[in-house]
N, C-alpha and C positions, 0 to 999 in steps of 0.2 A: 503522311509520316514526317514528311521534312519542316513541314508546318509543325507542328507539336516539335521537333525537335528546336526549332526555331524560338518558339516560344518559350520553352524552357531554358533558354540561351539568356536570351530577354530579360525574362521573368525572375531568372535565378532561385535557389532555396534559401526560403527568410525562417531566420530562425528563431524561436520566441523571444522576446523581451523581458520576461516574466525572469525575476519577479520584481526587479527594476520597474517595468510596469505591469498593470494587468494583463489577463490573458482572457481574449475572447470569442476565440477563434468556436464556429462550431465545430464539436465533435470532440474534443479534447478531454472531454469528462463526459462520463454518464448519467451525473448527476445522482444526486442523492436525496430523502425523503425528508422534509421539516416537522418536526413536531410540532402539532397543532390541538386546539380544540375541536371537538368531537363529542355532540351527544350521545352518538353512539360509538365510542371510546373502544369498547370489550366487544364489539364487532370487528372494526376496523382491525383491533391487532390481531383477530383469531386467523387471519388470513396467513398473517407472516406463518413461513414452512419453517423459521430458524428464533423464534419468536424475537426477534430485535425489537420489533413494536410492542411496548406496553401501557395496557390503559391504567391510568390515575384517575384521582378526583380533578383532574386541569385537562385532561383530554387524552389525546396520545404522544407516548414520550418516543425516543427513537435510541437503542443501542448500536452504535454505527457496526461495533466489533463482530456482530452477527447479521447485518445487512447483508445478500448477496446478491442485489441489484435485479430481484426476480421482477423488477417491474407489478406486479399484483398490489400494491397500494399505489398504482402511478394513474389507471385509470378504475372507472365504474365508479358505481355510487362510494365507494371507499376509499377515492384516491384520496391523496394527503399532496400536501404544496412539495413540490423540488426543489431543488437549488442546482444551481451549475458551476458549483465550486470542486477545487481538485486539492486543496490542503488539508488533505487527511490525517497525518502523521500525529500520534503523541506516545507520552513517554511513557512507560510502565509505573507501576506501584515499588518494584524493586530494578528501577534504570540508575544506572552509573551517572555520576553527569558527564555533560558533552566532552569528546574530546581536546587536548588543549588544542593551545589559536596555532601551534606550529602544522596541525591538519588540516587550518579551511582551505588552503588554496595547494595540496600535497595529499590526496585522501585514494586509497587505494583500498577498489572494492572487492569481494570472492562473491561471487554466485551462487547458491548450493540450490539444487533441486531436491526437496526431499520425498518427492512422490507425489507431485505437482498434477495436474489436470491438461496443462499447456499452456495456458490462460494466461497465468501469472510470466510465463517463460518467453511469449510474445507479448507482451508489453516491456519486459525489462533488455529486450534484444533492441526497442528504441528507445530506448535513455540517453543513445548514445550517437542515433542519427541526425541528421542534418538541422531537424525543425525542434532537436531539443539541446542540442549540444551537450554532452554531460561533460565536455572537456573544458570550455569558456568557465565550470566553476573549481578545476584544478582538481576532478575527479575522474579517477579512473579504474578499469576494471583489469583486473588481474587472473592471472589462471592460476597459482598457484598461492596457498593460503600462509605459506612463510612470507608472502608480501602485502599483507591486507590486513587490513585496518579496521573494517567493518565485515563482518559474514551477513550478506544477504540472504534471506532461507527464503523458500516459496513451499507451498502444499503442506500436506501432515504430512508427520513422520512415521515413515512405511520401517516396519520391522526391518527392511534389508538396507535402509539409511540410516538405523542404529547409529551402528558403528564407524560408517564414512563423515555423520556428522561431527560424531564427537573426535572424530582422528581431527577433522576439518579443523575444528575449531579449538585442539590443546595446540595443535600446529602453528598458530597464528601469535606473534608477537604481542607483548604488551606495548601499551595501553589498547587493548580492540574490544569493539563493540558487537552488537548483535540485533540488527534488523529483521522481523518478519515482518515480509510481507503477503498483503492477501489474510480473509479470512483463518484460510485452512491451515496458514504458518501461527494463526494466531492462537484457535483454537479448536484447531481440526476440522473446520467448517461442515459444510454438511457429514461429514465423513466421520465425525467425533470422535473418540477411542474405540479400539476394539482387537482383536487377536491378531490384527493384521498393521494398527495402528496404534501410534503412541499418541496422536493429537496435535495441540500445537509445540512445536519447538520449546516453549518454556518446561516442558515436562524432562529436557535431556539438557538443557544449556541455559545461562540467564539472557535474556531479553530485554533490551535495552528500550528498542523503539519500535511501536506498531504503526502499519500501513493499513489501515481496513480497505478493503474492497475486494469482488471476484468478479473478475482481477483488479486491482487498483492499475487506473490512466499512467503514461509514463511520468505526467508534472506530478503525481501524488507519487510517485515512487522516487523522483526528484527532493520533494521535499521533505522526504523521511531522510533522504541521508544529507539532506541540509541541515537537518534537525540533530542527528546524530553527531554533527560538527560543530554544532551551538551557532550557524547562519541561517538559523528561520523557527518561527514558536511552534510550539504545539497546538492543536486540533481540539476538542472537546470530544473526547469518546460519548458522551452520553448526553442527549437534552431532555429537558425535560419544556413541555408546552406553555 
């Protein structure tokens, strides 16, 4: 015990460099699928459970926004190439632009759960630990939505987060933006609409900037409210092969 206490005296916690520099640490990302060529194109996507894979006349394309990192295109005769990138983030068809410059280094964030899975709610509980610092870029998270800047949402919206989101978010001062993250903020991910569900967040409130993933890494959820601030580009939702 006194040895590992030792070491981590030593060793200290080093906290990423990104995006200053790269980030290469294993484990920080799950990685995500490449669209490629594929003879067998309209096999390869029949696999996807949320169809984000779709075959073309160029092979197979990839819709990140319905990825849910099921792994099933990663091996067997179907896999498709990875990548090990975590800037996910881009902006909607109807997003605000970025916040002004008086927010990059003053940005106060609200968390909302809207019926989340948990997933998304441990990944965004470290945005703010040691190995990601969410304070070194003058962001910070808030409990109360009279002082926020950005609403974070996670999960679809469950009939009984109705109304705490939209309280959430008339509450909140202008100029403020609107981050989903995850899948199921975006577009009720596996869980789609239903009498118990309204889907993704854009269905109650505008959406500024999506986060794909289940769950999106804490540097992908980093860089969505980099992005929200106009200090980092957008992502490609969609490739094509």
């Amino acid at each position: 015990m006194a040895n590992w206490v030792a070491r981590s005296l030593l060793k200290g916690i080093r906290t990423t460099r990104w995006p200053a520099q790269p980030e290469t640490t294993p484990g920080v990302t799950p990685g995500r699928p490449e669209p490629a060529w594929r003879e067998d194109a309209e096999r390869v996507a029949s696999i996807c459970p949320t169809a984000a894979l779709k075959a073309d006349a160029l092979g197979v394309a990839v819709e990140f926004a319905g990825c849910v990192h099921c792994q099933r295109c990663r091996t067997g005769t179907e896999a498709l190439p990875w990548r090990a990138d975590f800037e996910w983030a881009a902006g909607t068809d109807t997003a605000q632009a970025a916040l002004p410059a008086r927010f990059r280094h003053a940005l106060h964030v609200r968390y909302l759960d809207a019926g989340a899975c948990g997933g998304c709610m441990g990944e965004a509980r470290l945005i703010d630990a040691p190995p990601y610092n969410l304070h070194r870029f003058g962001i910070f998270i808030t409990a109360t939505p009279r002082d926020a800047d950005v609403l974070l949402i996670a999960g679809p919206v469950t009939e009984a987060m109705r109304v705490p989101l939209l309280r959430t978010y008339e509450a909140m001062p202008e100029p403020k933006r609107v981050v989903a993250m995850g899948v199921c903020a975006i577009n009720g991910g596996v869980f789609g609409e239903s009498f118990a569900s309204a889907g993704g967040a854009s269905a109650l409130v505008p959406v500024d900037v999506v986060i794909p993933g289940c769950p999106p890494p804490p540097l992908a959820i980093v860089h969505g409210l980099l992005l929200a601030v106009g200090r980092a580009k957008p992502a490609a939702l969609e490739e094509a092969p």
